[in-house]
Backbone bond lengths (Angstrom), bond angles and torsions (degrees), N, CA, C in turn:
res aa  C-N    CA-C-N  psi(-1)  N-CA   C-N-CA  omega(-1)  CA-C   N-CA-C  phi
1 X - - - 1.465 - - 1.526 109.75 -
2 X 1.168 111.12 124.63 1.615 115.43 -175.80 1.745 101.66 -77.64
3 X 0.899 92.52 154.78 1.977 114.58 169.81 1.210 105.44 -80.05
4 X 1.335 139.82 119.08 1.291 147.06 169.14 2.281 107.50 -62.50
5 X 1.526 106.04 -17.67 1.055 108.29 176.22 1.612 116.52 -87.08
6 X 1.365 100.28 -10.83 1.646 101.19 175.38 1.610 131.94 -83.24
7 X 1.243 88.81 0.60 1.630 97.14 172.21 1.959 114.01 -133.77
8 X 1.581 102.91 138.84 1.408 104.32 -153.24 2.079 102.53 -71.36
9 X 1.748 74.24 172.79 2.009 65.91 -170.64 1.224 114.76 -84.64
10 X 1.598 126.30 -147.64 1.080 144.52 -140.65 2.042 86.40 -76.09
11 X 1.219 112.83 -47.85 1.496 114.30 -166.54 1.400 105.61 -109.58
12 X 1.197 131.91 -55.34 1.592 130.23 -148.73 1.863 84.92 -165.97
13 X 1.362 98.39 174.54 2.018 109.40 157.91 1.452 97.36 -81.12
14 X 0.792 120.58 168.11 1.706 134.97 170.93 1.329 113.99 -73.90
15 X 1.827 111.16 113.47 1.391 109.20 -172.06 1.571 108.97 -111.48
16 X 1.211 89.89 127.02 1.419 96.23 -172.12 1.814 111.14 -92.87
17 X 0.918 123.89 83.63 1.505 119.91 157.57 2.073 90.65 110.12
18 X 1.162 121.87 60.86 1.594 98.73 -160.86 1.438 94.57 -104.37
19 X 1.270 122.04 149.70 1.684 128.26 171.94 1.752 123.01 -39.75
20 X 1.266 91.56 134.91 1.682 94.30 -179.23 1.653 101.64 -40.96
21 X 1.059 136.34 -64.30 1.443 121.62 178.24 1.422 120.93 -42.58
22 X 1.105 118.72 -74.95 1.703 126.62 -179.51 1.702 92.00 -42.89
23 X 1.305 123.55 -77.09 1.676 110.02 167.58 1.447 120.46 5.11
24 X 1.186 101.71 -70.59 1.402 126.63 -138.19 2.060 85.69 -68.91
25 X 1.596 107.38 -57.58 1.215 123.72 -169.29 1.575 115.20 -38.05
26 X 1.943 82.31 -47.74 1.793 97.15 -173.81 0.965 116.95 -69.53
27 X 1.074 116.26 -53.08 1.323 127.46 -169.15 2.040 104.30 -71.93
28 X 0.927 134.66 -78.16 1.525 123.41 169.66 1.675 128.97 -25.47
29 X 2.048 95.51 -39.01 1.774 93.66 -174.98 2.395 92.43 -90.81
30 X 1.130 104.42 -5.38 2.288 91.12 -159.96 1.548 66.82 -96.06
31 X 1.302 123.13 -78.89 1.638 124.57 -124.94 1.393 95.90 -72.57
32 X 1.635 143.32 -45.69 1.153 106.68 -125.58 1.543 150.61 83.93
33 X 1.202 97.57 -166.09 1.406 115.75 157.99 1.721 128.87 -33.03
34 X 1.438 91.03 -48.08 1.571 98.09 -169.23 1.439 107.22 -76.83
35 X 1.772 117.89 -32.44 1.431 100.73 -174.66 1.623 105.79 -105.50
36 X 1.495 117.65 38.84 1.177 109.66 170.65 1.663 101.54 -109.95
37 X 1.341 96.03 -11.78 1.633 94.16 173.04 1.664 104.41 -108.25
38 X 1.109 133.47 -47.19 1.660 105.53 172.49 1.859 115.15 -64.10
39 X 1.299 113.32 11.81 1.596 110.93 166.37 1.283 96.24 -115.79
40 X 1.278 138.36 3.78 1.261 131.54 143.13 1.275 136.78 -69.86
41 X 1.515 107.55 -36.97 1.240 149.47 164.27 1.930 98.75 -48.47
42 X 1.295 112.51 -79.73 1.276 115.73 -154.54 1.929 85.03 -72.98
43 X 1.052 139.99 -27.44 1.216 122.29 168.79 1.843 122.21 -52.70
44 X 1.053 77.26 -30.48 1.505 81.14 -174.21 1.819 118.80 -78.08
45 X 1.790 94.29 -39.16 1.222 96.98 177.22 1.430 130.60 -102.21
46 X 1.698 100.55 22.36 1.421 128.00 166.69 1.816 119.86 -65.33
47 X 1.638 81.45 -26.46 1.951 101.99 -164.11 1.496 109.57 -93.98
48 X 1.512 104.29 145.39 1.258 120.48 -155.71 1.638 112.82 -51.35
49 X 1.575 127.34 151.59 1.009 94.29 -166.31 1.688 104.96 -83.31
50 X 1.682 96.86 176.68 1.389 99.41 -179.79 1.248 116.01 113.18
51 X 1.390 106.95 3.83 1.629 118.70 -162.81 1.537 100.85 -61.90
52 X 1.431 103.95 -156.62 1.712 119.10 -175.33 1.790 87.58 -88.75
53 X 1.569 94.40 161.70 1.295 131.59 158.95 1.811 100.37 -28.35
54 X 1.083 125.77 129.92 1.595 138.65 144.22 1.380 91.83 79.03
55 X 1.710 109.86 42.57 1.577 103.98 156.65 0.944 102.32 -95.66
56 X 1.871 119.73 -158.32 1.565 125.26 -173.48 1.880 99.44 -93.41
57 X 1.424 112.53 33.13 1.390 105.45 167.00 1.940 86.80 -89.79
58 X 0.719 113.79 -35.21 1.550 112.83 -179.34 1.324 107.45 -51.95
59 X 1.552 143.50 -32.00 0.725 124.97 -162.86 1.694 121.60 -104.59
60 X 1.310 91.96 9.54 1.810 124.71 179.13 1.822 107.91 -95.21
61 X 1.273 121.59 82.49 1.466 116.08 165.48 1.271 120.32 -13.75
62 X 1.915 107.81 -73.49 1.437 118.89 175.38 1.615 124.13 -63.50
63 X 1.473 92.67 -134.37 1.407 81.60 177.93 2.131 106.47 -98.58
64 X 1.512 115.02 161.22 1.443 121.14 -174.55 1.374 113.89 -45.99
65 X 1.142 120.91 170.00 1.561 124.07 165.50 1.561 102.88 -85.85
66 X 1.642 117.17 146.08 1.725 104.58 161.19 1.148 118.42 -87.76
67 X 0.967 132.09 175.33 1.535 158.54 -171.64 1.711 97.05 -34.70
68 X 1.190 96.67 -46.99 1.937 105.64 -156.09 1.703 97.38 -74.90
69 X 1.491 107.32 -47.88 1.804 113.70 165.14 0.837 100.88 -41.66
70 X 1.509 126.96 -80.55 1.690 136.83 -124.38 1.901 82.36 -76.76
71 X 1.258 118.58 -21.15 1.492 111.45 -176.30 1.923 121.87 -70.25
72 X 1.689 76.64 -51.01 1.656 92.73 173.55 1.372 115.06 -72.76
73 X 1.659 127.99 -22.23 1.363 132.47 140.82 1.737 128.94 -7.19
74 X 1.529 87.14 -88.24 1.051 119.49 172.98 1.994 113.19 -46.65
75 X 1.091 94.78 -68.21 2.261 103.54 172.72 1.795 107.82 -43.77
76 X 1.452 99.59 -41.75 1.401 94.35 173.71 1.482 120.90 -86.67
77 X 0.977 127.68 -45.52 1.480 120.73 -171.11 1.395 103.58 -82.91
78 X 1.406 156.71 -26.43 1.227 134.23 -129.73 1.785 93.58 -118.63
79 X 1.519 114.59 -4.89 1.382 109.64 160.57 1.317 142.35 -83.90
80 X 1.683 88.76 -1.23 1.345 108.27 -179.60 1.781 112.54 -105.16
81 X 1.165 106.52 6.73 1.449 109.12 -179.68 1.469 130.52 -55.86
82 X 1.502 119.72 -27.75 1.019 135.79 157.84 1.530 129.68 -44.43
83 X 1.872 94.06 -60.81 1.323 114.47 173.59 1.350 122.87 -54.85
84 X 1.645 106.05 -35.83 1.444 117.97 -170.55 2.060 110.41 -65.44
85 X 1.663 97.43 -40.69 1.172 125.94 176.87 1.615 118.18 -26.63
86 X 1.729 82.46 -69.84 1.125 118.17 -178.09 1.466 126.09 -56.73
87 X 1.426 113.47 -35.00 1.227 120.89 162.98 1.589 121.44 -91.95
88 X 1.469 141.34 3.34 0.619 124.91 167.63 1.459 104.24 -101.06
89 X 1.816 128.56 -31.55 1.200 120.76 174.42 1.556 117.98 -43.95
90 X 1.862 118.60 -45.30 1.641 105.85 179.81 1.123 114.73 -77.45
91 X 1.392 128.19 -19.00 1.496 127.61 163.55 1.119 105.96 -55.04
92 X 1.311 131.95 -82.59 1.635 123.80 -166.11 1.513 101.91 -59.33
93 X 1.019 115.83 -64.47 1.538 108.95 -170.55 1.720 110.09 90.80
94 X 1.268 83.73 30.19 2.032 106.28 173.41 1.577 98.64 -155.58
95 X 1.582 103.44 127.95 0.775 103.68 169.26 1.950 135.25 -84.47
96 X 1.314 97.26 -17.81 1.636 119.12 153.08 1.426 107.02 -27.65
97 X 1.664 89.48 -68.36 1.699 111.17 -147.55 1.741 106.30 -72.63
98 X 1.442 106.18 -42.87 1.534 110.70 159.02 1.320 128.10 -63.82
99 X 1.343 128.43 -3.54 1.247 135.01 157.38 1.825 115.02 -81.94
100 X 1.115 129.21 -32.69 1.274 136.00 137.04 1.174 133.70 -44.50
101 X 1.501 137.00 -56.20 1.408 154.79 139.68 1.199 95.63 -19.58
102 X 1.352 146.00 -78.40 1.048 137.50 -161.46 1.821 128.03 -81.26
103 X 1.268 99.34 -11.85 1.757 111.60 -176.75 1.728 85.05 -85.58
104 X 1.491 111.88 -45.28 1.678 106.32 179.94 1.296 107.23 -59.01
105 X 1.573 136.55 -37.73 1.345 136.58 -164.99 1.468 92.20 -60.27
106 X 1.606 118.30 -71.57 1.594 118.64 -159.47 1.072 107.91 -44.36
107 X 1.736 127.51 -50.16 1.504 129.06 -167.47 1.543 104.35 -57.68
108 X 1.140 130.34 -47.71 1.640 129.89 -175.74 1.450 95.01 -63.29
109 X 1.154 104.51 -52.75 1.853 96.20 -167.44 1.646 97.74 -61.15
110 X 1.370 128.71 -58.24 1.721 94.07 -174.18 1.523 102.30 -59.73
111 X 0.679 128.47 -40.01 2.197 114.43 -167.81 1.319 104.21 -58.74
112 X 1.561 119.13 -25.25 1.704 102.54 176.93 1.369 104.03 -103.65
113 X 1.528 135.85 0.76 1.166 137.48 -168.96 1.653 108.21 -22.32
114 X 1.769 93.62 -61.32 1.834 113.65 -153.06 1.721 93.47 -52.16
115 X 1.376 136.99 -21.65 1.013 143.27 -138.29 1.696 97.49 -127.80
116 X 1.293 109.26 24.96 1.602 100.17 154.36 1.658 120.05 -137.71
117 X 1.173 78.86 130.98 1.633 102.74 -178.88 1.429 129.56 -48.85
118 X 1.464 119.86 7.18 1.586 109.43 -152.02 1.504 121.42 69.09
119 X 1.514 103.53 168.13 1.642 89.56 -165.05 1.350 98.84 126.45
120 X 1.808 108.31 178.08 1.791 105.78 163.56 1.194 118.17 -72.70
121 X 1.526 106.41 123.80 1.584 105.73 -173.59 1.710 99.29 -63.00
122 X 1.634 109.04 -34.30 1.365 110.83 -166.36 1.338 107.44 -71.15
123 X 0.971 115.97 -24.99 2.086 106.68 173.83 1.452 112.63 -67.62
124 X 1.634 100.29 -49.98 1.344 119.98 -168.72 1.841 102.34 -40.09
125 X 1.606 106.74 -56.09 1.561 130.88 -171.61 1.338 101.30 -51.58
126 X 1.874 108.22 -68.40 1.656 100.13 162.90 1.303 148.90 7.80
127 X 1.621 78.48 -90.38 1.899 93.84 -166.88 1.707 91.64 -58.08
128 X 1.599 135.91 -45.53 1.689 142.13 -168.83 1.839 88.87 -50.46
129 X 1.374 118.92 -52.59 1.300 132.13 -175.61 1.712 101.65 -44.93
130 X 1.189 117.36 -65.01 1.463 132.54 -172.65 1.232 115.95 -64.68
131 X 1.595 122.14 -34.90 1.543 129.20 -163.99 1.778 74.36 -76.98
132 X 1.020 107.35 -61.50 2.129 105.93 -175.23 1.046 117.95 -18.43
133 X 1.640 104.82 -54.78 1.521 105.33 -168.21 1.189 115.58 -71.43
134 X 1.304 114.02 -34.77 1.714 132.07 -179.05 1.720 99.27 -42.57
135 X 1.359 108.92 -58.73 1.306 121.48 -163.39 1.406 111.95 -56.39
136 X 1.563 104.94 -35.49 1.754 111.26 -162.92 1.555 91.88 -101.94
137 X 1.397 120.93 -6.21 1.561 89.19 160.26 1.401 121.26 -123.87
138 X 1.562 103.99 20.77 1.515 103.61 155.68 1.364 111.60 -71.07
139 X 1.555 106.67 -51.44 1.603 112.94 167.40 1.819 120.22 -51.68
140 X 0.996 110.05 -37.84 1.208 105.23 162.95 1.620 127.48 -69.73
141 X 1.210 134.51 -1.93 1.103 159.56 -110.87 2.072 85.77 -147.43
142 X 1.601 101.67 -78.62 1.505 123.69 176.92 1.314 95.30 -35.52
143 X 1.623 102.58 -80.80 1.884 102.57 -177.42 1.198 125.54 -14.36
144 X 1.546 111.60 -64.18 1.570 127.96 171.24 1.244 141.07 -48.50
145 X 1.373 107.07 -28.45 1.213 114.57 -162.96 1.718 84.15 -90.60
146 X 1.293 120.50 -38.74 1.721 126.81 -155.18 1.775 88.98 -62.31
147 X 1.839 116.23 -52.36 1.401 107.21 -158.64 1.822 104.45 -88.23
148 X 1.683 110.18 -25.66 1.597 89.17 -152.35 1.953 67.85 -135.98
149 X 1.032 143.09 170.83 1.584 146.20 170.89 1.643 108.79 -144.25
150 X 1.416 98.80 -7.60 1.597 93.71 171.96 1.170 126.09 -109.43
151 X 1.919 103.12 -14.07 1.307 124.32 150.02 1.460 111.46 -22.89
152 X 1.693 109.60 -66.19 1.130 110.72 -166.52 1.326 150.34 -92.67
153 X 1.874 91.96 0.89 1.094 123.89 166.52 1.827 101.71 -73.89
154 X 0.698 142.64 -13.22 1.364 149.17 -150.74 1.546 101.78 -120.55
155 X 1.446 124.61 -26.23 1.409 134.65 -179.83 0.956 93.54 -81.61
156 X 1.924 128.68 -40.64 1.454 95.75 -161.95 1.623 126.49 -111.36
157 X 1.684 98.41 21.38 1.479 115.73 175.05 1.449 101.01 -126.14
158 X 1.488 135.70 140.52 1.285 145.86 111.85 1.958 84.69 117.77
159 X 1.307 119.64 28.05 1.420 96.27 -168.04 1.615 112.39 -80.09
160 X 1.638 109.12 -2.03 1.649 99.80 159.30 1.231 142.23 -61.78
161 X 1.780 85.42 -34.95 1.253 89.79 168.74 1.488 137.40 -72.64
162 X 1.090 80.89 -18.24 1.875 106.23 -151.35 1.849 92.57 -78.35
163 X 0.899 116.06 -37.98 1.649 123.82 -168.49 1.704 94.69 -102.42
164 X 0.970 123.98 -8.89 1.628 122.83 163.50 1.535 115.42 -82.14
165 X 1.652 96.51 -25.09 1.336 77.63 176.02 1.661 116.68 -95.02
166 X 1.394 112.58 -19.81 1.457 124.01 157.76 1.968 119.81 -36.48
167 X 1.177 88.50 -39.93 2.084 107.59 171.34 1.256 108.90 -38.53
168 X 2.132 85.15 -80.42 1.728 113.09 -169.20 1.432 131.00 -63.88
169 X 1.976 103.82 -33.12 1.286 113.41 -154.10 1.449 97.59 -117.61
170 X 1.392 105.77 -178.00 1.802 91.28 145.74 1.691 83.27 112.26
171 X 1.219 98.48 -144.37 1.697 103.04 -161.53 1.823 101.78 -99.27
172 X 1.730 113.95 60.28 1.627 86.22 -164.69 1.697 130.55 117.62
173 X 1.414 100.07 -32.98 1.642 112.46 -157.03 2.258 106.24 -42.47
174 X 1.514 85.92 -26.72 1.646 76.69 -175.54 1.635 119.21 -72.76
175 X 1.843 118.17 2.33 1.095 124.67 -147.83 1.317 83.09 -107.73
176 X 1.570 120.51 -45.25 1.612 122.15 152.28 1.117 131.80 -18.98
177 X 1.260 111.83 -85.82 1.508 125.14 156.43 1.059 117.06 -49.59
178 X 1.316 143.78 -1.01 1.543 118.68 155.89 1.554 115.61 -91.30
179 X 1.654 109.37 -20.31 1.265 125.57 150.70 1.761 121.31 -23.71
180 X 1.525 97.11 -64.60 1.782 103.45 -168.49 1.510 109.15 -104.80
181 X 1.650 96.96 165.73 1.258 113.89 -140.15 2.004 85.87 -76.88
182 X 1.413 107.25 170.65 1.181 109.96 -164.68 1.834 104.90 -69.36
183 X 1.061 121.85 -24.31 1.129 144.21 -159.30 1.659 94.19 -80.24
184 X 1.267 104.21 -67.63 1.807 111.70 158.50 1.650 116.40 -4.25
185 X 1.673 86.74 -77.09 1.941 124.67 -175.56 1.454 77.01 -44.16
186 X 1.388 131.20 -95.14 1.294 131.31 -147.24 1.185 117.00 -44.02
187 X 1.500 120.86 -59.12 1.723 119.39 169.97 1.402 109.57 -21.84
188 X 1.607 98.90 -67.83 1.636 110.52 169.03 1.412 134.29 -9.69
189 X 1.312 94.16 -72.11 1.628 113.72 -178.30 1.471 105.15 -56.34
190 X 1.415 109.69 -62.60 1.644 118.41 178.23 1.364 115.24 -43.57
191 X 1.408 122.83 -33.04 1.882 117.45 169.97 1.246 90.60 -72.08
192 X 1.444 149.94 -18.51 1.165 131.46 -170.94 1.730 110.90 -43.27
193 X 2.103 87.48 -63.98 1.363 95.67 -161.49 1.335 140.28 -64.31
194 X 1.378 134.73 150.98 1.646 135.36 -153.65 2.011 85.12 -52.99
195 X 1.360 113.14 162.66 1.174 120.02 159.70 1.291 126.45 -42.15
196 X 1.323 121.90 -70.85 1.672 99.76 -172.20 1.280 108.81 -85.83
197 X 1.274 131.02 15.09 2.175 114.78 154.70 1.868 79.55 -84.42
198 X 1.044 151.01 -80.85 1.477 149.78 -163.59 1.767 100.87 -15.50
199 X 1.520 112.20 -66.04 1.158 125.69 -177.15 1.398 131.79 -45.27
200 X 1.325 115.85 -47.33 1.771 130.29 174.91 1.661 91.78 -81.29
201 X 0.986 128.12 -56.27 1.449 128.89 -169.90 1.640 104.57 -55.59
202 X 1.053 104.91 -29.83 2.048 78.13 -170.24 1.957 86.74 -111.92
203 X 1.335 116.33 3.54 1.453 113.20 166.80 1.276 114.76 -63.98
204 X 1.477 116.83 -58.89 1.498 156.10 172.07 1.684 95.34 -55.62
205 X 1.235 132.53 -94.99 1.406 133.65 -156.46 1.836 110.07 -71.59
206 X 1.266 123.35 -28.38 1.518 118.00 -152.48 1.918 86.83 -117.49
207 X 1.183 115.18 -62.97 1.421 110.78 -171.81 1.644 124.03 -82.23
208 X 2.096 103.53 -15.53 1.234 93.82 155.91 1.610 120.95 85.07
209 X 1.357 93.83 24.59 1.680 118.51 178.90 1.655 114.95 -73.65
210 X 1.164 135.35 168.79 1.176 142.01 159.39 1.564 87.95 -84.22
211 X 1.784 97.22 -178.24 1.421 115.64 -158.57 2.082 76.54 -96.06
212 X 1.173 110.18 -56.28 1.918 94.93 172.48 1.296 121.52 -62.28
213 X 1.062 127.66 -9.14 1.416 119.66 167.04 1.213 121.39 -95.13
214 X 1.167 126.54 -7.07 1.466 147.22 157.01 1.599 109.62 -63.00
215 X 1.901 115.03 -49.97 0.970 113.62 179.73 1.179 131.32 -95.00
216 X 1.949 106.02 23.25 1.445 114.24 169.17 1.493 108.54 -102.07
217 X 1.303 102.75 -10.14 1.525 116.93 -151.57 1.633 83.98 -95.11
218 X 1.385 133.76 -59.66 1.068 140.56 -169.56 1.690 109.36 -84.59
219 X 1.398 127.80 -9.43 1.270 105.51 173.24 1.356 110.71 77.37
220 X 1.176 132.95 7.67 1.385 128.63 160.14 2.121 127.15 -137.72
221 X 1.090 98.30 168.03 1.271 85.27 -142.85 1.391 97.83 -78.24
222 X 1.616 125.47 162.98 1.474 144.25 -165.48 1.815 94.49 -58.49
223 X 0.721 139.84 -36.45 1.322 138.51 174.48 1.688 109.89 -65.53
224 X 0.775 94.62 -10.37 2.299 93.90 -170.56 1.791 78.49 -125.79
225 X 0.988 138.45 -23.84 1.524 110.84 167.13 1.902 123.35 -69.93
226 X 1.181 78.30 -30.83 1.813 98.36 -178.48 1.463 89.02 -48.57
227 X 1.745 97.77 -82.15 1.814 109.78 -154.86 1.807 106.72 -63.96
228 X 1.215 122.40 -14.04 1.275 120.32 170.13 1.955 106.57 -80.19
229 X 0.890 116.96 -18.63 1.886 119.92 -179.14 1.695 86.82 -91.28
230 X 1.248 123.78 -27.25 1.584 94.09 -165.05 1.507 88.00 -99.01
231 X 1.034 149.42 -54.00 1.314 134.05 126.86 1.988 124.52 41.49
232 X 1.308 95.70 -84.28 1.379 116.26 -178.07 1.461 94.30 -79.06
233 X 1.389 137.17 -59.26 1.813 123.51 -152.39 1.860 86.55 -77.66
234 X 1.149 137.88 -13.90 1.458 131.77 157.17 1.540 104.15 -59.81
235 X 1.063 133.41 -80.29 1.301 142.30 -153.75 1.336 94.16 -74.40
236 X 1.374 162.98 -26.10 1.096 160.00 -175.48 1.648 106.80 -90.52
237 X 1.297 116.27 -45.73 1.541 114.21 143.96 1.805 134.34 -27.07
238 X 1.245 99.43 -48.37 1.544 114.51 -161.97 1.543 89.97 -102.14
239 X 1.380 125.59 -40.76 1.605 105.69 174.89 1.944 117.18 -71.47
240 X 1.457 95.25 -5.88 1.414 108.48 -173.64 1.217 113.68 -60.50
241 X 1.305 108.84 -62.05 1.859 146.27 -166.29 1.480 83.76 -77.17
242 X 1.232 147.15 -75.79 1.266 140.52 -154.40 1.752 96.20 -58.08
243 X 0.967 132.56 -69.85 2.046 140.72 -172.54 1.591 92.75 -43.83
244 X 1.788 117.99 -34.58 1.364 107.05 -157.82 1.740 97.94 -87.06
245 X 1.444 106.79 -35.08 1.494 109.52 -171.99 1.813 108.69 -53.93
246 X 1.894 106.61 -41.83 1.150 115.31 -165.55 1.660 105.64 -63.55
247 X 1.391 97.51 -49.42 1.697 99.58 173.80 1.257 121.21 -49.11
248 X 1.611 131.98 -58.36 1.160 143.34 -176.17 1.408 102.80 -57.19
249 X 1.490 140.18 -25.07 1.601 143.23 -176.53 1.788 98.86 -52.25
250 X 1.289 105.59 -56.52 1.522 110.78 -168.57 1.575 124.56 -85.63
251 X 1.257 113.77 16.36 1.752 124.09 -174.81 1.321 78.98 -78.48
């Protein structure tokens, strides 16, 4: 049985505090898109306030952050960009859509900046990360129901199965999977699982939370994070061995 911790996540491992160079590497060759605009983002809202029209004072209801905020802003949130990534990519399970999720995360996080206490910046970022996703797949949710409604009846029961059997069955899928790298397979399996075993599991294994910071991040209490992680490394087990049995059929 493979370790779901032995292969890196959705973007990078989780870098905690890494040099403007190595930064620079990660973030330009994993993210993309997304971290050329939240390092656009924190450029902008690095600068003193008072700037021009359609800076990140725009993105502050009240009044702007100063210089010394928008600084300590920036030190705190932008090491967690990875992490944030990472959890919104297995949540959505689009990588588009998690590139959105997360440009929405930063913008809320500076507008509530003035309004955090200290603490893990990385939970804090989180849960802003998670409320995102919530948002874009209720909206995604709306969409669905308007064009297809059974679509979504179908999203929100049995989708382990339903995409397990897409793996095993289907036109081939094990010929696929013997295709990609094992690390691939695993990502794989992990979209398998229903959302919240997905959620504590790549909180816990990929971003590297405590079991309370998991349960600030998730809104439920340290006792339902436990039995939901043992939960998921069960069911991520058993979808493991089943994807691996199907693959191994056709060697």
């Amino acid at each position: 049985m493979i370790s779901i911790a032995a292969f890196p996540p959705a973007c990078a491992r989780p870098c905690r505090g890494p040099s403007a160079g190595g930064r620079r590497g990660v973030l330009g060759g994993v993210f993309g898109a997304v971290a050329e605009a939240v390092r656009a983002f924190f450029a902008v809202a690095a600068a003193p306030a008072g700037g021009a029209a359609g800076s990140a004072e725009d993105a502050q209801p009240g009044r702007p952050l100063t210089a010394l905020e928008a600084a300590h802003f920036r030190a705190s949130m932008l090491p967690h960009l990875d992490a944030a990534y990472t959890l919104a990519r297995y949540l959505t399970r689009d990588a588009d859509a998690a590139q959105d999720v997360v440009q929405d995360a930063y913008l809320r996080a500076y507008r509530a900046f003035a309004d955090f206490k200290g603490g893990s910046a990385r939970a804090w970022l989180l849960a802003i990360v998670r409320n995102c996703h919530l948002t874009w797949r209720d909206h995604r949710r709306r969409e669905m129901l308007r064009h297809a409604p059974v679509a979504v009846a179908a999203e929100d029961g049995g989708e382990a199965e339903d995409a397990l059997d897409l793996l095993v069955d289907g036109e081939t899928p094990e010929t696929i999977l013997l295709r990609r790298s094992q690390a691939d397979r695993v990502r794989g399996v992990l979209e398998l699982l229903p959302e919240p075993l997905r959620e504590v599991l790549v909180l816990r294994e990929l971003d590297e939370l405590s079991y309370r910071e998991i349960s600030d991040v998730a809104g439920v209490p340290v006792g339902t994070v436990m039995s939901r992680l043992s939960r998921a490394r069960r069911h991520f087990a058993d979808l493991w061995e089943r994807v691996a049995a199907g693959a191994e059929a056709v060697r």
